[in-house]
C-alpha positions as CSV (number, residue, x, y, z in Angstrom):
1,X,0.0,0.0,0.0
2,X,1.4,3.5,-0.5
3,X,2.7,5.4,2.2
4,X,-0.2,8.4,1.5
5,X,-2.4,6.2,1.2
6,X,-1.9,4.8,4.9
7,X,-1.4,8.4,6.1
8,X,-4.5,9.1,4.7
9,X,-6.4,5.9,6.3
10,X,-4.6,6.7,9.9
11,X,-6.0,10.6,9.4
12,X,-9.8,9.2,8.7
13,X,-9.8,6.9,11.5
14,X,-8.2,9.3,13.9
15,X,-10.6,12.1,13.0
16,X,-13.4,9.2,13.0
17,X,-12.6,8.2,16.6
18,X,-12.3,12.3,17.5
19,X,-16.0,12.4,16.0
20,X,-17.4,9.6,18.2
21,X,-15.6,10.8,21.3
22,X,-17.2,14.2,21.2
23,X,-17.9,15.8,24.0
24,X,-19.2,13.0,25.8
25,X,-17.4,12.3,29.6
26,X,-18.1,8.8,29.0
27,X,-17.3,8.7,25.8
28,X,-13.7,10.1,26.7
29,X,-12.8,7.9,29.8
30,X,-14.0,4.6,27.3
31,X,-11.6,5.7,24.8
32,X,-8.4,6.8,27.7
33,X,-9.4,3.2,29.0
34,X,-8.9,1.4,25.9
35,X,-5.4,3.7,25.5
36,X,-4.7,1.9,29.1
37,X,-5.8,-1.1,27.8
38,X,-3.1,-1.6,25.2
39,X,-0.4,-0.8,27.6
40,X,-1.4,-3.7,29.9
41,X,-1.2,-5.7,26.3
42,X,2.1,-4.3,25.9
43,X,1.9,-1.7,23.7
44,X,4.3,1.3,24.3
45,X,3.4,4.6,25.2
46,X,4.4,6.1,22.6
47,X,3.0,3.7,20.1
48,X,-0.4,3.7,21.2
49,X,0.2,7.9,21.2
50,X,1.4,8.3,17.4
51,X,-1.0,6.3,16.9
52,X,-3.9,8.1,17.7
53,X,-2.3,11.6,17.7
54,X,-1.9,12.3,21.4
55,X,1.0,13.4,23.2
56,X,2.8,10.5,25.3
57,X,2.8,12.5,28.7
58,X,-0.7,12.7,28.2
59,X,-1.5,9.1,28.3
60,X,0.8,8.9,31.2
61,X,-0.9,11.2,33.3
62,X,-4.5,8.7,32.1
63,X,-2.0,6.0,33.8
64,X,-1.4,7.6,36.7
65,X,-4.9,9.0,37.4
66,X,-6.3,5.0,36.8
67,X,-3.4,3.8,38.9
68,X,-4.3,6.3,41.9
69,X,-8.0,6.5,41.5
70,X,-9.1,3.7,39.3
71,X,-11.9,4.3,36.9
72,X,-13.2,6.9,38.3
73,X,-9.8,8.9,37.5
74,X,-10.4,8.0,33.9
75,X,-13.2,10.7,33.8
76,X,-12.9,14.4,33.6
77,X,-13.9,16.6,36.7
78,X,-15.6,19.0,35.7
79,X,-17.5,19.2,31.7
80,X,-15.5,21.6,29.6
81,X,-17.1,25.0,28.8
82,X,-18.7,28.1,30.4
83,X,-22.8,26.5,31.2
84,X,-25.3,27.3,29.3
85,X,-27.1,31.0,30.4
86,X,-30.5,29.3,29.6
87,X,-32.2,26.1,32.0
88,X,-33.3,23.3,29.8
89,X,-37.0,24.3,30.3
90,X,-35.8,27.8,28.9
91,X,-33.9,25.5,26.1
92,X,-36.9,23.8,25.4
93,X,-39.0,26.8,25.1
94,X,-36.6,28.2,22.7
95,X,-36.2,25.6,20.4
96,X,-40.6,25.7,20.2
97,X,-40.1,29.8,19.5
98,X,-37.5,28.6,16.9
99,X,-39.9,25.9,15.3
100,X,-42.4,29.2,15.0
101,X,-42.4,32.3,12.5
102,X,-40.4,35.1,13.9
103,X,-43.5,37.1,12.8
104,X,-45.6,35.4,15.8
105,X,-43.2,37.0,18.1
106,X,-43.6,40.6,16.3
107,X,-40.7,40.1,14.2
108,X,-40.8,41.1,10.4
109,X,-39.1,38.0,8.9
110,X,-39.8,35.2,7.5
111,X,-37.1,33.3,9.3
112,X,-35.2,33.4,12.1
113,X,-31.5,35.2,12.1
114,X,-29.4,35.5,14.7
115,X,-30.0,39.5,15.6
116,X,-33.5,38.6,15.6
117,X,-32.4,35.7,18.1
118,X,-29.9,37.8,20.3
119,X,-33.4,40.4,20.6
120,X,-36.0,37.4,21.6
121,X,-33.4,36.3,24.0
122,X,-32.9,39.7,25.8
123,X,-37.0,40.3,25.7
124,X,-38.0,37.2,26.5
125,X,-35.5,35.0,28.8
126,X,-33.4,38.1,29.7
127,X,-30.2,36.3,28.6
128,X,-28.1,37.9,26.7
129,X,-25.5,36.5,23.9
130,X,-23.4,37.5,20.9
131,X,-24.5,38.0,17.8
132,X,-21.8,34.7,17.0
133,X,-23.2,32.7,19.8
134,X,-27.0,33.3,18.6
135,X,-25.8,32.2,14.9
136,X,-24.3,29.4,16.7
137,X,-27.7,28.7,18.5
138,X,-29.7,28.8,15.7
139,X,-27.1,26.5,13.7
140,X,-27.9,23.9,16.7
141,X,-31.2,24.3,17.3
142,X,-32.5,23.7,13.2
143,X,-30.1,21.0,12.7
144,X,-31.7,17.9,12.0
145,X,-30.5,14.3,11.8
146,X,-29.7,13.9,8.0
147,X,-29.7,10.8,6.4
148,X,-26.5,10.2,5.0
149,X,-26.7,8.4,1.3
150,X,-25.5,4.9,1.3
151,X,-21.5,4.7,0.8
152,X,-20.1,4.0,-2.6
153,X,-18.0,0.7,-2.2
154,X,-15.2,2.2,-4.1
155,X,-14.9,5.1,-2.2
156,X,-11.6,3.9,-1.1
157,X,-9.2,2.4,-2.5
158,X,-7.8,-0.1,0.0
159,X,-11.2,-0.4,2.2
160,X,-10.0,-3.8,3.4
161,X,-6.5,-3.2,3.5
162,X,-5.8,-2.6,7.8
């Protein structure tokens, strides 16, 4: 196989396994115990961490915090993040105001934009955000699960070839 070509197989999957991780705690303490895992198997340190582009002191300090606290150390304290400004109920209403016509709300538009947004949330939840973090908002709250097309076999060349 040619050496881009496994470059580019090692970047997918390690942008793959990024993806799943997320921002999940569990998510992230499954993924620092399977790191963990392959040391017990005998994988080196700094294997496993080329690997799956982390630094080596990094999964040393996962080692240490498993070794002193078990498990447990395996999750992060605290979620990363300032917290949200609005309580889910407040979320919740918001993403019905969202579902609705700006124009209900006294707003001439036919759809929602994020100055319009950053006003509604000062009116009616007196929280106030950037104009950024309203587009972001709005970005969040009309996404909807796509369906994703079913995958061409050929996509890659060496689909088979770990």
């Amino acid at each position: 196989m040619p050496e881009s070509s496994k470059d580019n197989q090692i970047a997918l999957l390690r942008d793959a396994v990024r993806k799943q991780i997320g921002h999940s705690r569990e998510k992230r303490a499954c993924y620092r115990a399977f790191c963990l895992l392959m040391i017990l198997q005998g994988q080196r340190t700094g294997d496993i961490a080329e690997a799956l582009g982390e630094h080596a002191r990094t999964i040393e300090r996962w080692r240490k915090r498993f070794n002193e606290q078990g498990v447990a150390g395996l999750l992060d304290d605290t979620s990363p993040g300032r917290p949200s400004r609005l309580s889910d109920k407040d979320m919740a209403s918001l993403k019905r105001d969202i579902k609705s016509s700006p124009r209900s709300f006294g707003i001439e538009l036919d759809q929602w934009r994020g100055k319009q947004l950053q006003a509604h949330l000062a009116g009616r939840y007196q929280v106030e955000l950037s104009l950024r973090q309203c587009q972001r908002l709005l970005k969040k709250l009309n996404s909807s699960p796509q369906v994703r097309p079913k995958e061409n076999p050929h996509r890659y060349e060496a689909r088979n070839s770990l």
